[in-house]
C-alpha angles and dihedrals in degrees: 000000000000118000111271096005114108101209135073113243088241092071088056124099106165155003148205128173120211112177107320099343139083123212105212125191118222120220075234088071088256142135129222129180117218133181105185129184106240100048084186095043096052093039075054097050093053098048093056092045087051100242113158119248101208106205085067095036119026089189089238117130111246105215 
């Protein structure tokens, strides 16, 4: 769990980040918003956990 963030990094699918907030997809099929205090920390946090950052992956299969 990251400080402040109510979900496990296992429920997440996906991100993007506008601004100061990240848009964050739910394996439920879900969206949450989340402005969290430390932008680099966070950033940090989901690329550890494997979440997919989808401006750098879109999840669709290049033939």
């Amino acid at each position: 769990m990251f400080p402040d963030f109510g979900y496990p990094a296992a429920e997440l699918s996906a991100y993007t980040f506008t601004i100061d907030t990240f848009i964050i997809s739910l394996k439920n099929g879900r969206l949450t918003h989340f402005i969290p205090k430390d932008i680099e920390a966070f950033t940090a946090w989901l690329t550890n956990n494997s979440v997919r950052d989808i401006r750098k992956d879109s999840g669709i299969r290049k033939t």
